[in-house]
N, C-alpha and C positions, 0 to 999 in steps of 0.2 A: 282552431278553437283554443289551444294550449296558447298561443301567443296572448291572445285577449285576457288570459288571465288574472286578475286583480285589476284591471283598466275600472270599474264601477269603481274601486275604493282613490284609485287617485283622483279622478275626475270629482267624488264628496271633496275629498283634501283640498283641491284647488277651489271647488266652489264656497264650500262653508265658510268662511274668512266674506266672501264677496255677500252671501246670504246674510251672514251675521252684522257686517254695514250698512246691507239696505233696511233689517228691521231697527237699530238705531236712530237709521233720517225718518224712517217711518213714523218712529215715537218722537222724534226733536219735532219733526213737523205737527205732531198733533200737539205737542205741548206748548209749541209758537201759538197755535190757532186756539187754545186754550186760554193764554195768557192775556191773546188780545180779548179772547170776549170777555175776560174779568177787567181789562184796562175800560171797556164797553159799557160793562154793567158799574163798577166803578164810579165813572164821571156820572151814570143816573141816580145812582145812591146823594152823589156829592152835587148836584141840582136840586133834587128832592129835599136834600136836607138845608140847603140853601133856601129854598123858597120856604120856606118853615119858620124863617126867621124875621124878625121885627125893623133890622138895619139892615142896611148894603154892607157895613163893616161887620155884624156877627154874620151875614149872611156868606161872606169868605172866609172866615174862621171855621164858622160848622161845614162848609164844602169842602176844607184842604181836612177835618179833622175826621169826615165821613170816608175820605178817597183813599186815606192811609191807615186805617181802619178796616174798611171793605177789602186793599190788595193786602193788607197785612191775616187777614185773615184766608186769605186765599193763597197762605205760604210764597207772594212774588215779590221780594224785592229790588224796589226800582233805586236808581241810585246814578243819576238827580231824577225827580219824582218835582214833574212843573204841576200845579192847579193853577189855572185862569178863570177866574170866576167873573162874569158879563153882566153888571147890576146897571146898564145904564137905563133899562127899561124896567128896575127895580119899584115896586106901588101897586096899589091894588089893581088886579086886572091887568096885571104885566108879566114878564118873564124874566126870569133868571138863565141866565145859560152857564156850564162848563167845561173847558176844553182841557184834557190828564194825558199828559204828557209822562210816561216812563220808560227810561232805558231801564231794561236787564239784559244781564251778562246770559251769553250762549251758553254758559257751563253750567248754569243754574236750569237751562232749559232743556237739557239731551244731557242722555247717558255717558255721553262722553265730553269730555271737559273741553271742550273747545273755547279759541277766544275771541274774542270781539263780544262785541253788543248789538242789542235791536232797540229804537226806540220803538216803543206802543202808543201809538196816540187814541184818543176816545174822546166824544163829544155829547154831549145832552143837555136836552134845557124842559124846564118846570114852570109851568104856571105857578102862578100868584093868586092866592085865593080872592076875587075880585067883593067881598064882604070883609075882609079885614081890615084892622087900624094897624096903620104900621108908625112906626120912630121915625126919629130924625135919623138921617147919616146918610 
């Protein structure tokens, strides 16, 4: 019995270091999965707000101005931050589509600064209200 003595507390020492890493990947992993459904909801904000508009041209303007907006409020910065905005079925009773594209940096995502990047991609597209008068463009 005397030999075993203090073996619980070294056996904590070796483990807690290995405990204390996996709840880190545990939180980088939910703040990945986090980030993409804000890249997610993102690109539907910037459809939505796309289909709202009168031109194919302000209708890419209010889509890149909704996308950076909606992740800016959702504290992610992407850095480069693509909007592809899809007007060719753009008119009454059509569709807008867009496809958000953000890298952010792994340091931003987990507790621990790590480096590299992930891109996030997101897609969504909005009906055209099929009663409305739309612009040229």
């Amino acid at each position: 019995m005397s030999s075993e003595r203090g073996s619980a507390t070294v056996e904590l020492a070796v483990l807690a270091p290995v405990l204390v890493m996996l709840l880190f990947l545990v939180v980088m992993v939910g703040r990945l999965v986090d980030a993409r459904q804000a890249v997610v909801a993102a690109a539907a904000d910037a459809a939505r707000a796309a289909s709202t508009e009168v031109s194919a041209d302000s209708a890419r303007a209010a889509a890149t101005r909704a996308a950076e907006a909606d992740l800016a409020g959702k504290h992610l910065s992407c850095s480069p931050m693509a909007v592809a905005v899809d007007t060719t079925r753009f008119g009454a009773g059509g569709v807008v589509g867009v496809h958000l594209a953000c890298t952010a940096a792994l340091s931003d995502l987990s507790l621990l600064r790590l480096p590299g990047s992930e891109t996030l991609h997101g897609s969504s597209s909005a009906p055209i209200d099929a009663f409305r008068q739309l612009g040229s463009g």
